[in-house]
C-alpha positions as CSV (number, residue, x, y, z in Angstrom):
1,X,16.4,-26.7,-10.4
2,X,16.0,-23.3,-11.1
3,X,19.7,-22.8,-10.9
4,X,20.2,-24.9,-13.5
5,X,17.1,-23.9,-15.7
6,X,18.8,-20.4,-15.6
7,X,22.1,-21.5,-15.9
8,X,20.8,-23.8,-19.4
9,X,19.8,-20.2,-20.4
10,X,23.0,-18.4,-20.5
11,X,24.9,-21.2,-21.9
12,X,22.6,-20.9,-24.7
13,X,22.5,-17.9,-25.1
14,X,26.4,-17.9,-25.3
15,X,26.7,-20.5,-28.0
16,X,23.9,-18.4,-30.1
17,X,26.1,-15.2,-29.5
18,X,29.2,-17.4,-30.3
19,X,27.8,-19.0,-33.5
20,X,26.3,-15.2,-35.2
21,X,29.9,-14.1,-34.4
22,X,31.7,-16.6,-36.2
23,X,28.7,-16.7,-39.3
24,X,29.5,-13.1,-39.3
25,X,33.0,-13.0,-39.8
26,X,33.3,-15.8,-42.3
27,X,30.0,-13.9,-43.9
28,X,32.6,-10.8,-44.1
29,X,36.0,-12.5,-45.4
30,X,36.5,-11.9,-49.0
31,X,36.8,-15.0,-51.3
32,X,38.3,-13.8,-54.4
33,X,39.9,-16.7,-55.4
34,X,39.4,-20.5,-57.2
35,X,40.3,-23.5,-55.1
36,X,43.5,-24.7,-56.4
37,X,44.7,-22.0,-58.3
38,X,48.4,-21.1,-58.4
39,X,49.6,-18.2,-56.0
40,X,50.7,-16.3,-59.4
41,X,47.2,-16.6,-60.3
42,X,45.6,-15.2,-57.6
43,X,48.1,-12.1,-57.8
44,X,46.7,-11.4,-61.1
45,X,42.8,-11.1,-59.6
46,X,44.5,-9.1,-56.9
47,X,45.9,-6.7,-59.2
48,X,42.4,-6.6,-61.1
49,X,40.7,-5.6,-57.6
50,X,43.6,-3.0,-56.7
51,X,44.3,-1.7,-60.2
52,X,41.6,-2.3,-62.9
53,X,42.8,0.8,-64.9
54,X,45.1,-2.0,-66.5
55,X,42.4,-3.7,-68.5
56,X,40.0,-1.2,-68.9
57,X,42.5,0.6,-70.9
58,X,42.4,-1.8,-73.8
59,X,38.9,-2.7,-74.4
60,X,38.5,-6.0,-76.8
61,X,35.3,-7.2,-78.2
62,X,32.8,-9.9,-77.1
63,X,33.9,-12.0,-80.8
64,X,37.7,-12.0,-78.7
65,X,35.9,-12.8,-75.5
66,X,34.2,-15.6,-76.8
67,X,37.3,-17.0,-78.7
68,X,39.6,-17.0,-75.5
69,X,36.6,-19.3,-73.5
70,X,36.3,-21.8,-76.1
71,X,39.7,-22.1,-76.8
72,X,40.7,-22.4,-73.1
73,X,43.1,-18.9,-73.4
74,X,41.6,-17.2,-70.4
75,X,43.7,-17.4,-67.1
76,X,41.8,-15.2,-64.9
77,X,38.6,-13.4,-65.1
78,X,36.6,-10.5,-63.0
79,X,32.8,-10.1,-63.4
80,X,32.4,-6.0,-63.1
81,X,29.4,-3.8,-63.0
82,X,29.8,-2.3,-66.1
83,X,31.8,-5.3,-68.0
84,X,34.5,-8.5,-67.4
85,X,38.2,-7.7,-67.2
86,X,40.3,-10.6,-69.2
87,X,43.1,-11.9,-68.9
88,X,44.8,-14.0,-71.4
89,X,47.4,-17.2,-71.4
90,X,49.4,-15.4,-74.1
91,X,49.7,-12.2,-71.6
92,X,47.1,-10.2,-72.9
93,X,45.0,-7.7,-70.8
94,X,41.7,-6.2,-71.9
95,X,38.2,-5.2,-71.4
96,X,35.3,-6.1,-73.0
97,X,32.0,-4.2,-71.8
98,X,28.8,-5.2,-70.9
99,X,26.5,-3.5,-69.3
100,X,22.9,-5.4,-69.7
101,X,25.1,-8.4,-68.6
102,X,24.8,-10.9,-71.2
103,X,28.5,-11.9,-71.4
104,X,28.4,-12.6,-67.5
105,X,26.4,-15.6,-67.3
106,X,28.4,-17.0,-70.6
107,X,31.4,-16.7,-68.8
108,X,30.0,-17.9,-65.2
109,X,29.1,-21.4,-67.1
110,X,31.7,-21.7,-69.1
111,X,33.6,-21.3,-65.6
112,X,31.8,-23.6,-63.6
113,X,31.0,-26.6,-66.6
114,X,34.6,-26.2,-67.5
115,X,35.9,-27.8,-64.4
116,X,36.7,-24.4,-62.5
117,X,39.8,-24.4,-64.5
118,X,40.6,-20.3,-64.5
119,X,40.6,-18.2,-61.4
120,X,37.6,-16.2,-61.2
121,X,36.1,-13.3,-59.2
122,X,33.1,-11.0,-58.8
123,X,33.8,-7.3,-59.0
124,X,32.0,-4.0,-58.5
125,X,32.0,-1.4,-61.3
126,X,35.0,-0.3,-59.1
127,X,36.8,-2.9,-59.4
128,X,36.2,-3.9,-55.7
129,X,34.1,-7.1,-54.4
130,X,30.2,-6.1,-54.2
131,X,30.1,-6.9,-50.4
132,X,26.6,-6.0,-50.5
133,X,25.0,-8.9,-50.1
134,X,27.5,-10.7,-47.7
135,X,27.5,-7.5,-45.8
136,X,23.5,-7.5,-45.1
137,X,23.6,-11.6,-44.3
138,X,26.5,-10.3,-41.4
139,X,24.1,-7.7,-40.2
140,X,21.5,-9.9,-40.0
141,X,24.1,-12.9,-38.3
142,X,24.8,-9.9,-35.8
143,X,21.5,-8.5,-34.8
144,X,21.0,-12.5,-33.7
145,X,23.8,-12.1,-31.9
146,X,23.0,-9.0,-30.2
147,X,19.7,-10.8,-29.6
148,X,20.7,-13.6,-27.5
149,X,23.2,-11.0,-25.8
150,X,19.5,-9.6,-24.4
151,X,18.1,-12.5,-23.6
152,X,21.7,-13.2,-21.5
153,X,21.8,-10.1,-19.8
154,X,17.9,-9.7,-19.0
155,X,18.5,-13.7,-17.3
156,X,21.5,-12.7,-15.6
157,X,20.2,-9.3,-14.1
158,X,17.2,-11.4,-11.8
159,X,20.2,-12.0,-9.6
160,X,21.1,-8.0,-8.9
161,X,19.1,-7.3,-6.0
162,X,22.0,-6.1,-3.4
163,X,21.4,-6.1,0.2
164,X,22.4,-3.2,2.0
165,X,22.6,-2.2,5.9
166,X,20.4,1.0,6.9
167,X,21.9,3.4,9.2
168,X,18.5,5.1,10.0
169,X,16.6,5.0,12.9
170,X,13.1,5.6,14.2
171,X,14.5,8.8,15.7
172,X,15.4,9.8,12.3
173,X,12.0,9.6,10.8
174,X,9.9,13.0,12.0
175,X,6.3,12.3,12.7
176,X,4.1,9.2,11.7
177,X,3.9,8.5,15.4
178,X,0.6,5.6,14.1
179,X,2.9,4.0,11.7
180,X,6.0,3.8,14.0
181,X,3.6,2.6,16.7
182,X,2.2,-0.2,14.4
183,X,5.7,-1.8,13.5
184,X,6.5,-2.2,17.0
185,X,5.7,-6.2,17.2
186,X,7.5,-6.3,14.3
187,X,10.3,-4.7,14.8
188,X,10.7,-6.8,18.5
189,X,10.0,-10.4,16.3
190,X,13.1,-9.5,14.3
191,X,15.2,-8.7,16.9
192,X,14.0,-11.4,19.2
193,X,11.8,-14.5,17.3
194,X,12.6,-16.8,20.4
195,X,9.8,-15.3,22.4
196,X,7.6,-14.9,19.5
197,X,8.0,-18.8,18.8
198,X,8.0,-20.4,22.3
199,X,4.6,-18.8,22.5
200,X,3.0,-19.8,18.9
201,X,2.5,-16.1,18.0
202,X,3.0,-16.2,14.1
203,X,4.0,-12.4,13.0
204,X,3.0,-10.8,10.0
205,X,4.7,-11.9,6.5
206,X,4.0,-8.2,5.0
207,X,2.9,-4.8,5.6
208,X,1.3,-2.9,3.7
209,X,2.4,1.2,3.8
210,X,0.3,3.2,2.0
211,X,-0.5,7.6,2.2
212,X,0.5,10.1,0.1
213,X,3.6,10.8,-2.1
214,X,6.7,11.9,-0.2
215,X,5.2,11.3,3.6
216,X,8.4,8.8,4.1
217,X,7.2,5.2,3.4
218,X,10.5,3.9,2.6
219,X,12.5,5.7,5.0
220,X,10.3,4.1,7.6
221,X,10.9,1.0,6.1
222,X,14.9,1.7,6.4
223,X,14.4,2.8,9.3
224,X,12.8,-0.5,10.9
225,X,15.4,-2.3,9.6
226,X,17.9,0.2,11.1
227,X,16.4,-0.2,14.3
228,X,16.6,-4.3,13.9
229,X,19.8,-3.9,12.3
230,X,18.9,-6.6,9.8
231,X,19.4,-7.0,6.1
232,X,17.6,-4.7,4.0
233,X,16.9,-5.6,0.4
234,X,15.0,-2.9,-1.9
235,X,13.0,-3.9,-4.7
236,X,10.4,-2.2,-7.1
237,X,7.2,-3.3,-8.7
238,X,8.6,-2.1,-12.1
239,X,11.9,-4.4,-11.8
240,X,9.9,-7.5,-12.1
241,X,8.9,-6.3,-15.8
242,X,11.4,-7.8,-18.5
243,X,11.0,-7.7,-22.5
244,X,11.4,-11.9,-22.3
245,X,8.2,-13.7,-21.0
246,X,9.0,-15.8,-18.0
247,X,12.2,-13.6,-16.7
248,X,9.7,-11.6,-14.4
249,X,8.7,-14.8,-12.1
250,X,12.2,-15.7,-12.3
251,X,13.3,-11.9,-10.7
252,X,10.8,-12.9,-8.0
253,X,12.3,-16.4,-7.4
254,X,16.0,-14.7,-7.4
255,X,14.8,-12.1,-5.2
256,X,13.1,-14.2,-2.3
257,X,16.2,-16.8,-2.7
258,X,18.4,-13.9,-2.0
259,X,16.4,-12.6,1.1
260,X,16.0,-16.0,2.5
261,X,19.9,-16.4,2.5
262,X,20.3,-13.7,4.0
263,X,17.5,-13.7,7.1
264,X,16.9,-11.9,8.9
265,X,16.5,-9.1,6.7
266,X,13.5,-6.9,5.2
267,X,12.3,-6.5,1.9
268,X,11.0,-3.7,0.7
269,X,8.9,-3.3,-2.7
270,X,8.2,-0.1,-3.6
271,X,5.4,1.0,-5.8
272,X,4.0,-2.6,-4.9
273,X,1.0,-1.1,-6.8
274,X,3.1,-1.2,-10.2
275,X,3.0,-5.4,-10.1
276,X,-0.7,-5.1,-11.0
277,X,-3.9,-7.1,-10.9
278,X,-4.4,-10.6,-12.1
279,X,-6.5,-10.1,-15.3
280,X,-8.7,-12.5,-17.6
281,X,-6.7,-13.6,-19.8
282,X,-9.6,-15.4,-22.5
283,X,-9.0,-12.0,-24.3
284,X,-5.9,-10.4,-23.2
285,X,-2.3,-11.2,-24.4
286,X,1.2,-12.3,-23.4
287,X,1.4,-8.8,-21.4
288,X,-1.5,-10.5,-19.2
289,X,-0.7,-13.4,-18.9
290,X,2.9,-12.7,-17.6
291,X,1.7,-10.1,-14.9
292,X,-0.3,-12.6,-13.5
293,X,2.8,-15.3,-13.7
294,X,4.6,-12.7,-12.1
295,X,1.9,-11.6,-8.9
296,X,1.2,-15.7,-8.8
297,X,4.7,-16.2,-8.2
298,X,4.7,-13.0,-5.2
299,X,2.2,-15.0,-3.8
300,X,3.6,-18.3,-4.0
301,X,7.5,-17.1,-2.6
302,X,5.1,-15.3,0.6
303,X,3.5,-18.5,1.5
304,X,6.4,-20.3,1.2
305,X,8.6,-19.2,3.8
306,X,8.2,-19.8,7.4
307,X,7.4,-17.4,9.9
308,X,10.6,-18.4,11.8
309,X,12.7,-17.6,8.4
310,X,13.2,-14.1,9.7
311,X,12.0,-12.4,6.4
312,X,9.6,-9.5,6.3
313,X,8.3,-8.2,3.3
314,X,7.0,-4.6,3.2
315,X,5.8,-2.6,0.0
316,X,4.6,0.9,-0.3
317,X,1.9,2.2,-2.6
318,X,0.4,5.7,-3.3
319,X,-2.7,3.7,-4.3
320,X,-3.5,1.0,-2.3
321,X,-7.1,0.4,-4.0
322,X,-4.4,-0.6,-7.0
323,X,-2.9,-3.7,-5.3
324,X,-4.0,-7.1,-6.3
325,X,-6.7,-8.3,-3.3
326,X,-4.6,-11.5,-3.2
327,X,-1.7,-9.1,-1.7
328,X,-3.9,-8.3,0.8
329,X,-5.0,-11.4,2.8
330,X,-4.5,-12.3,5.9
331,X,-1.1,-14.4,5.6
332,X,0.3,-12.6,3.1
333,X,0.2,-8.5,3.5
334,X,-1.9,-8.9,6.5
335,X,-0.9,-5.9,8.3
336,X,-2.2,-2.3,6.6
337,X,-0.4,0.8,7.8
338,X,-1.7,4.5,6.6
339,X,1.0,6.7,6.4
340,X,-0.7,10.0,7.2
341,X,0.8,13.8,6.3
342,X,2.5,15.4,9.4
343,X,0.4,17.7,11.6
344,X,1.3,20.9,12.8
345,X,3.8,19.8,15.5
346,X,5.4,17.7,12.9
347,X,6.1,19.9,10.3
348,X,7.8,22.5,12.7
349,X,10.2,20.0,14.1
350,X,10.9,18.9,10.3
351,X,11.1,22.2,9.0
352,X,13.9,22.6,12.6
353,X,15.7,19.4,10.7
354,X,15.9,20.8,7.3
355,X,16.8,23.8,8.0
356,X,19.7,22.9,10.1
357,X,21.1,21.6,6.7
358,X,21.6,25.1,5.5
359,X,23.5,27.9,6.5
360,X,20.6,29.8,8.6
361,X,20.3,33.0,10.6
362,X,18.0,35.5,11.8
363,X,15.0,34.9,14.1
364,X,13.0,31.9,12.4
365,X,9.4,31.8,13.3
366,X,9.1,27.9,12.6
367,X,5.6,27.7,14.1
368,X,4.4,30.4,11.6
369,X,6.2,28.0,9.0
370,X,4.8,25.1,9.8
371,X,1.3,27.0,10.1
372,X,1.6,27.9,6.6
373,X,2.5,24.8,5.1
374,X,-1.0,22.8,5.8
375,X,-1.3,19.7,4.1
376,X,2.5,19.3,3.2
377,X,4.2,16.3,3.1
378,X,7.8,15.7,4.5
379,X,9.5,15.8,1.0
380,X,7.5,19.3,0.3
381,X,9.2,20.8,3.5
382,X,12.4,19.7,2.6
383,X,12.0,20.9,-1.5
384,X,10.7,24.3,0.6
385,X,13.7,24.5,2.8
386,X,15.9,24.0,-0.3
387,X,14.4,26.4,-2.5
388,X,14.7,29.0,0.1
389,X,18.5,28.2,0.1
390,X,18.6,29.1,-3.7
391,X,16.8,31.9,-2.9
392,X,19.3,33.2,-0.8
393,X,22.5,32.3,-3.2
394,X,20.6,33.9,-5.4
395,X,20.7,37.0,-3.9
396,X,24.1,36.9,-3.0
397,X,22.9,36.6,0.7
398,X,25.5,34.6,3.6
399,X,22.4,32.7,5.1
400,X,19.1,31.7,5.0
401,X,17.0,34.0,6.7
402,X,13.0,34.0,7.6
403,X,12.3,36.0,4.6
404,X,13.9,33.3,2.3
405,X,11.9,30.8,3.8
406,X,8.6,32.7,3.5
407,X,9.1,33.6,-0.3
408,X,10.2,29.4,-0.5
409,X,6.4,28.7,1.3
410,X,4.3,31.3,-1.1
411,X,6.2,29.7,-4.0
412,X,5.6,26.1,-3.0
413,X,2.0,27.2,-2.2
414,X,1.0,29.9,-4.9
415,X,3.7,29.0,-7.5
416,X,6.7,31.3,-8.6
417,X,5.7,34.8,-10.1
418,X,5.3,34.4,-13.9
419,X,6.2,37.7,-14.9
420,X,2.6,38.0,-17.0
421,X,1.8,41.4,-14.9
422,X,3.5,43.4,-17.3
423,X,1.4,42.4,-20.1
424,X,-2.2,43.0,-18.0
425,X,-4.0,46.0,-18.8
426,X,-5.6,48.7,-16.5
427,X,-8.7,47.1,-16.6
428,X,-7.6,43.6,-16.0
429,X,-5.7,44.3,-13.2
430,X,-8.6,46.2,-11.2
431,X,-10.5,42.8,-12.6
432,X,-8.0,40.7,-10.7
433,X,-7.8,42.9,-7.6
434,X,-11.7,42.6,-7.4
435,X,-11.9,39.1,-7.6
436,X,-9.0,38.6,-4.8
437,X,-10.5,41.0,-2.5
438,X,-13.9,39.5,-2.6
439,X,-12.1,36.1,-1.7
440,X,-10.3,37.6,0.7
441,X,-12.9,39.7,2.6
442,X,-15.4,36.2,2.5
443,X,-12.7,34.1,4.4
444,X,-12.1,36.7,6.8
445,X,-16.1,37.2,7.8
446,X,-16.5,33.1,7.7
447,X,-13.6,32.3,9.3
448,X,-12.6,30.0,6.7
449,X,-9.0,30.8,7.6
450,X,-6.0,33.1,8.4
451,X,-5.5,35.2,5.6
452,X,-2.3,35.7,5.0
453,X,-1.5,37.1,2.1
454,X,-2.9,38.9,-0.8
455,X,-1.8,39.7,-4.2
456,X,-2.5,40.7,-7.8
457,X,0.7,39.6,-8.8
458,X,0.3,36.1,-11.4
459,X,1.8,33.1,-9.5
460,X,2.0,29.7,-12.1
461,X,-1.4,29.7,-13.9
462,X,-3.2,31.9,-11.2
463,X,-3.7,35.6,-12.2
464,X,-3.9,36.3,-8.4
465,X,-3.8,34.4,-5.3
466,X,-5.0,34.3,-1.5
467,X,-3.4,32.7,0.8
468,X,-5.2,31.3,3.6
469,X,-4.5,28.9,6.2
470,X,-5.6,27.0,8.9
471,X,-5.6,27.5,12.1
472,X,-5.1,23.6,13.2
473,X,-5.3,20.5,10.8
474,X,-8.8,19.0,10.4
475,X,-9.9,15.3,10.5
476,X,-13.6,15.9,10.6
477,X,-15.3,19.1,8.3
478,X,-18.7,20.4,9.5
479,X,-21.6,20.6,6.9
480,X,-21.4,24.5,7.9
481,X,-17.4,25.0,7.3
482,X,-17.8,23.5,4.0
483,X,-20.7,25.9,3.3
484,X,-18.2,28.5,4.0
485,X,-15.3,27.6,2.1
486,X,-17.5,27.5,-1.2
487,X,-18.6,30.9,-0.1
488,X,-15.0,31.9,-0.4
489,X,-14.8,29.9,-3.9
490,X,-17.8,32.0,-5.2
491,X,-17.0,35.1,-3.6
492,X,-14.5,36.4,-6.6
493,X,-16.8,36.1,-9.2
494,X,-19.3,37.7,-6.9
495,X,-17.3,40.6,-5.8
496,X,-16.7,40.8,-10.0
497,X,-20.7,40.9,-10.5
498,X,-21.0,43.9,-7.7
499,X,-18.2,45.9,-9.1
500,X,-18.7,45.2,-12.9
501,X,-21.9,43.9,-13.1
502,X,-20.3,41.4,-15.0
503,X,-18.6,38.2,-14.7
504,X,-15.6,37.2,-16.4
505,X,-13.6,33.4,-16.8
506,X,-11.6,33.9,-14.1
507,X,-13.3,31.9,-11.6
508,X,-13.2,28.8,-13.5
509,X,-11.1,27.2,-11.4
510,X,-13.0,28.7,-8.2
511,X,-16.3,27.3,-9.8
512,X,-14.9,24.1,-10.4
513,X,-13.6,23.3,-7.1
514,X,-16.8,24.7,-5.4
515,X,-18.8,22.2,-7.5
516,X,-16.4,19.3,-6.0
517,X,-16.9,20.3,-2.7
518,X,-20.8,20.9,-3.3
519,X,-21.3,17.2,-5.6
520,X,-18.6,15.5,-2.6
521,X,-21.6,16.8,0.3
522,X,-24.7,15.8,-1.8
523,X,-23.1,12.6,-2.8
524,X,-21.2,11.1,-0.3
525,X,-21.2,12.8,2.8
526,X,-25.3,13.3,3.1
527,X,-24.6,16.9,4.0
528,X,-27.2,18.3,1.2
529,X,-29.6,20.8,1.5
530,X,-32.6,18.2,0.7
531,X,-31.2,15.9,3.4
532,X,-30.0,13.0,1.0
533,X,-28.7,9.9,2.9
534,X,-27.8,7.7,-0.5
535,X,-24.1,7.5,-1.0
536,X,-22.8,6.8,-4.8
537,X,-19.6,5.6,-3.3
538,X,-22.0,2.3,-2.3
539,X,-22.5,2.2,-6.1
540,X,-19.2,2.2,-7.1
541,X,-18.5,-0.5,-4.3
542,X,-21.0,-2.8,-6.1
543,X,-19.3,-2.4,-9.5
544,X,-23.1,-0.6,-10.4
545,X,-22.2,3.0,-12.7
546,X,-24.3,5.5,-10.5
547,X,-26.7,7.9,-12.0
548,X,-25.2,11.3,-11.2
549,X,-28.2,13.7,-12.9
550,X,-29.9,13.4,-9.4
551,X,-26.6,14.3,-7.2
552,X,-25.6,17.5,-9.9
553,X,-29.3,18.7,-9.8
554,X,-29.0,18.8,-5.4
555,X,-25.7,20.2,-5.8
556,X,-26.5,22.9,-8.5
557,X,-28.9,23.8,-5.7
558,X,-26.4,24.0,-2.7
559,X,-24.2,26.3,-4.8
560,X,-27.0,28.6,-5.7
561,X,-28.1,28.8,-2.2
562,X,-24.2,29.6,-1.4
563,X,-23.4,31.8,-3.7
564,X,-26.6,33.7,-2.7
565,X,-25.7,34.3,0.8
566,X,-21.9,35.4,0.1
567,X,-23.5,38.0,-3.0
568,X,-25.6,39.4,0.3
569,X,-22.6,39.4,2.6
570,X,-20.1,40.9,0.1
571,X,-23.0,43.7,-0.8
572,X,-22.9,44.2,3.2
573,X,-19.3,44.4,3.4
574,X,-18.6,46.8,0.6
575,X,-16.5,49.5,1.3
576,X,-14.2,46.8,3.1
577,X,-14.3,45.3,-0.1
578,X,-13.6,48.6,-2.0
579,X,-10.6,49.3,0.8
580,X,-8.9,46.0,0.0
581,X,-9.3,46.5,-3.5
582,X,-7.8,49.8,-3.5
583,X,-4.7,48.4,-1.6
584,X,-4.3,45.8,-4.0
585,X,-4.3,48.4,-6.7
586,X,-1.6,50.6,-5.3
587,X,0.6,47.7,-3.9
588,X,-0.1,44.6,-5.8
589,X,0.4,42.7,-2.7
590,X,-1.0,43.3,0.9
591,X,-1.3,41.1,4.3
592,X,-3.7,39.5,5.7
593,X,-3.8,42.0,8.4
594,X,-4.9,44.4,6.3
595,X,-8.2,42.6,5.6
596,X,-8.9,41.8,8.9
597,X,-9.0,45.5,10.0
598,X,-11.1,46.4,6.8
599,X,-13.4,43.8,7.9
600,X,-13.4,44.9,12.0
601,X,-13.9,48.1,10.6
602,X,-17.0,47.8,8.7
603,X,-18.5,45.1,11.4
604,X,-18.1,47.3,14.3
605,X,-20.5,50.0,11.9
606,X,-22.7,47.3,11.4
607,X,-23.4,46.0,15.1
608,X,-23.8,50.1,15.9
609,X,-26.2,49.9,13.2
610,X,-28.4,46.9,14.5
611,X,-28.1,47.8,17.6
């Protein structure tokens, strides 16, 4: 049926295209001529279209005009803009102006009431056919044309989806060890149903990947069907959108009828999120109401086919809070898999894989590498790996070397180096170096991190930048380490205050994400000072808009208390902050080493001290 709905379509669509063709070209083909006028006749308009200078050379009057049409003495006549051209029976050639048009109509009645017995045409003030209006009614027979051409193309591009054989593996997808792990029923149904069937089990329809951008959800999607080696047919939430209502469901229709004829196979919609959420449509529009044809349609083709059809449906989202909660019951995407960011151990073996794409050399610490690149997702590494390799070429340089790769991290971490240095003054660059050296110095007392590096040099919108890592990834933040890292937030501006005694707006951006962590505690997480348990998230759960004046007022106070303790510490730790700054000053950029012996320095003098 829906072969031969769609198949109604295009023939339609056809004959319209057909028909504004034809319109059009008779709408373009000049008729100069009246029916059943001789063939020397119609030479003489001819010659009045090609060579007018022959009658406008002897003008006559409108008394001659007038004379010739009642005495049946005209044998051909041509309507100009600025007058008529004559011709006469006796041979006589002239032109008799008019340009208000007066002597037109007399001779277009006398033309038509007269039995059409004189060839006649319509001229410009050329000489030349005004085309102007036939030419705008072809346009307009066109632009139908071209219309139905759309609507033929958009109906016969639902049937595109290819199918394609993956060649990846599990063994080619580096880390997300949980989501491998989870598609392992699956991936033994498709290769074997039988066993699946003789005991009743019914597999999943769909699974659900979701995580960050770039941490491989559709390469392990490829990859299980590489692993099955069945079909694998790619889709995208935005292909179901078309500019003709009804042509999204119809994509859907083509798509499932395509992966059911080919089972077993996998299909894989990516950005499943960009399908949408059924809507009310009492006061929405067509928009609405064909998104939710369109997800109503995903839902019907899912419950449709059997579980012993061999069809798997997976989609991908960045934003699984996006997807329809339709998608999501059991039956349909009934299987939820987080794709998480790699760990430590992870990103080392991947940044082993991508660097073996590149001519590299030297002694490459890839555990320092992957130490530095917390919180990276595969596609990062691999952009890092890459730019190190420009790096290189850029410098004229026969391999990729440790060096590269470290300049590629502190760019993909801290941004390239703007160039803005040489436009800082004196005083703004002893500014910066404060403010980094007070960071700096704060995450090296706290432990907030490694330090790694320090500089004054401007890296994409930061003036300055410190670079601290961590030691191992973290799941689970204690109340106290997040006390500590918005010590290390505040501790610029402070180290500004004890220097200056005066702050300045570089710490916007400090201040800003201090007061995230600091509203995040008080919150959500029930780590505030005052010993709140209330979560807003519960709130926003219930679809109630939370009263935040409470939750700003408790975390106004955590900051306070925060940035309190690091002004007292820093004030303690002076001349390691004076030290630091002074290296920044002289070298712009310093390691993290560096701190740390300022810092040992100053609390070895301070334990003799107590003690």
């Amino acid at each position: 049926m829906n072969r031969l709905i769609a198949g109604k379509r295009r023939r339609l669509a056809l004959a319209a295209i057909a028909v504004a063709v034809a319109a059009a070209a008779t709408a373009l083909t000049p008729r100069f001529f009246a029916p059943g006028a001789p063939p020397a006749l119609h030479a003489t308009l001819l010659a009045m279209r090609d060579d007018p200078a022959r009658w406008t050379k002897h003008e006559g009057d409108a008394s001659t005009l007038m004379r010739d049409l009642r005495g049946n003495a005209v044998a051909g006549a041509g309507i100009a803009g600025a007058g008529i051209l004559v011709s006469a029976s006796d041979g006589r050639e002239y032109f008799v102006a008019d340009p208000a048009g007066r002597f037109a109509g007399l001779v277009v009645d006398t033309w038509r009431n007269g039995g059409e017995t004189f060839p006649f045409a319509a001229l410009d003030k050329e000489g030349a056919r005004d085309w102007r209006g036939d030419l705008g009614l072809g346009l307009t027979l066109l632009l139908i044309g071209f219309l139905g051409f759309q609507v033929w193309r958009s109906s016969a591009g639902q049937f595109r989806f290819s199918r394609r054989d993956s060649q990846v593996t599990f063994d080619d997808v580096i880390g997300a060890r949980e989501a491998k792990g989870a598609l392992l029923d699956i991936q033994a149904y498709l290769k074997d149903p039988r066993g699946f069937i003789a005991l009743g089990a019914r597999p999943p329809k769909g699974v659900l990947l979701s995580g960050p951008p770039g941490t491989g959800k559709t390469q392990l999607a490829r990859a299980l069907a590489g692993e099955c080696k069945v079909n694998f047919i790619p889709a995208t939430g935005s292909d179901f959108t078309a500019m003709f209502l009804g042509l999204g469901s119809m994509r859907v229709k083509a798509l499932f009828r395509k992966a059911r004829k080919n089972a077993p196979c996998i299909v894989f919609l990516d950005e499943v999120d960009g399908i949408g959420r059924r809507t009310n449509t009492e006061n929405g529009g067509p928009a609405e109401a064909e998104g939710n044809r369109i997800i109503n349609q995903i839902l019907a083709e899912i419950d449709g086919f059997s579980p012993a059809s061999g069809v798997i449906v997976i989609g991908a989202t960045n934003f699984p809070d996006a997807v329809d909660p339709a998608l999501l019951r059991e039956g349909r995407f009934d299987r939820r898999i987080a794709v998480k960011l790699p760990d430590v151990a992870d990103r080392e073996a991947l940044f082993r894989l991508y660097a073996g794409h590149v001519r590299s050399g030297g002694d490459i610490d890839y555990a320092q590498l992957a130490r530095l690149t917390t919180g990276l997702a595969p596609a990062a590494i691999a952009y890092t790996v890459n730019h190190a390799a420009l790096i290189a070429a850029r410098n004229a340089e026969l391999e990729v070397t440790m060096a590269h790769l470290l300049e590629a991290v502190e760019v993909c971490r801290m941004g390239e180096v703007n160039g803005s240095a040489t436009a800082l003054t004196e005083a703004e660059r002893e500014r910066i170096a404060v403010h980094e050296a007070g960071h700096a110095v704060i995450a090296e007392i706290l432990g907030v991190g490694r330090v790694e590096k320090v500089t004054i040099l401007p890296r994409g919108q930061a003036l300055g930048v410190t670079l601290v890592t961590q030691q191992e990834d973290k799941v689970l933040h204690l109340k106290s380490e997040l006390e500590s890292r918005i010590q290390m937030l505040l501790a610029g501006r402070a180290a500004e205050l004890i220097h200056f005694s005066d702050a300045s707006s570089g710490a916007a951006s400090d201040l800003k994400e201090a007061s995230r962590i600091a509203l995040s505690m008080v919150a959500t997480l029930g780590l505030g000072d005052k010993g709140t348990l209330f979560s807003m998230e519960a709130l926003s759960a219930l679809g109630m808009k939370p009263d935040t004046a409470a939750a700003v007022a408790e975390a106004e106070i955590v900051l306070t208390a925060q940035n309190d303790r690091c002004f007292a510490t820093l004030v303690d730790y002076g001349d390691a902050l004076k030290e630091v700054t002074a290296a920044l000053l002289a070298r712009e950029t310093i390691d993290g080493c560096e701190v740390t012996q300022a810092v040992a320095a100053v609390r070895s003098r301070l334990t003799l001290a107590a003690a």
